[in-house]
N, C-alpha and C positions, 0 to 999 in steps of 0.2 A: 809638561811644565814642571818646575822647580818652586818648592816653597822655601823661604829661609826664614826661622823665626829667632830674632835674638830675644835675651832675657841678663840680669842681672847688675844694668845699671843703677847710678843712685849720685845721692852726697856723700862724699864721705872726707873725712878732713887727712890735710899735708901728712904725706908719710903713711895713708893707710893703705887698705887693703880693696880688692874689689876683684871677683871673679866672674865673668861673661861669657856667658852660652850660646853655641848660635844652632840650631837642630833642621838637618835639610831632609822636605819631605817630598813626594810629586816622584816624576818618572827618572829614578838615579837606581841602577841597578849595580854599582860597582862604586867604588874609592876614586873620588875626584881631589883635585886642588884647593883647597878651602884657607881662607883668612879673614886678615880685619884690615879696613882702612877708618882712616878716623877725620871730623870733617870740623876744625874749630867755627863759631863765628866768625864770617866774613873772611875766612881764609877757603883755599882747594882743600879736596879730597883728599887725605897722603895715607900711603899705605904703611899699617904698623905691622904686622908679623904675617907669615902664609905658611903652609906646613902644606908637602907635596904629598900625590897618595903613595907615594912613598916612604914618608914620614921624615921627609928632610923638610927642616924649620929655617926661616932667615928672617931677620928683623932690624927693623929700620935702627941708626943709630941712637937716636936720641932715646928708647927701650931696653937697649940690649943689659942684661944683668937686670933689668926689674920686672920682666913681663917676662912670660912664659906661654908658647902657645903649644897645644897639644890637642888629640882627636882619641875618641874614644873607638876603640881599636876591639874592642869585646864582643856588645852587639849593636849599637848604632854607630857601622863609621863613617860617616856623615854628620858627625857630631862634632864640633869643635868649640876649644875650652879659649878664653884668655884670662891665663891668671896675674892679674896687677898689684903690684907691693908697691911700697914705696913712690906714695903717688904724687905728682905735682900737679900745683895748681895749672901748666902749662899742658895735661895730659888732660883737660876740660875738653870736651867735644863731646861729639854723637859717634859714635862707634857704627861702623858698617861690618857687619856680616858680608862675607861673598862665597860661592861657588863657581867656578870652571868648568864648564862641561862641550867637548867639539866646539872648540871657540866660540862657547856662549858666554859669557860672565850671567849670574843671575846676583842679586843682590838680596838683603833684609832691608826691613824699613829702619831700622837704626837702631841704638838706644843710647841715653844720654847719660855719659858720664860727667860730674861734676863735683870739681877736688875743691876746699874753700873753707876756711876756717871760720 
């Protein structure tokens, strides 16, 4: 099994800053596919950034230039970063963590981002 634990949501007001963590624990012996989807109220699931274990990153449009995703490549790499700048009130959601592992997706339980002056 696969653990995914994220960390780093919060409030934080228009235009700020917020960086989220997601650390995969359980049977991953290698560099998997790892990203974020993000789930607003009452809206789908939409995927915001993924970084392959490659280290090839893509990112949904309405992100691109303000989020940065990244995985720590040292010694946990199964670790992966999103860093958010310049945040809008419209980037409000719960943030998912994922893993890909032999066509499994594993997920996190979420955490909740909320931009709001």
């Amino acid at each position: 099994q696969v653990q995914l634990v994220e960390s780093g949501g919060g409030l934080v007001q228009p235009e700020g800053s917020l960086r989220l963590s997601c650390a995969a624990s359980g049977s991953i012996f290698s560099v998997y596919p790892m990203g974020w989807y993000r789930q607003a109220t009452g809206k789908q699931r939409t995927l915001v950034a993924f970084v392959t274990s490659g280290g090839m990153t893509r990112y949904t449009d309405s992100v691109k230039g303000r989020f940065t995703i990244s995985r720590d490549t040292a010694t946990a790499k199964n670790t992966v970063y999103l860093q958010m700048n310049s945040l809008k009130p419209e980037d409000s959601a719960v943030y998912y963590c994922y893993l890909t592992r032999d066509g499994i997706v594993y997920w996190g339980k979420g955490t909740l981002v909320t931009v709001s002056s």
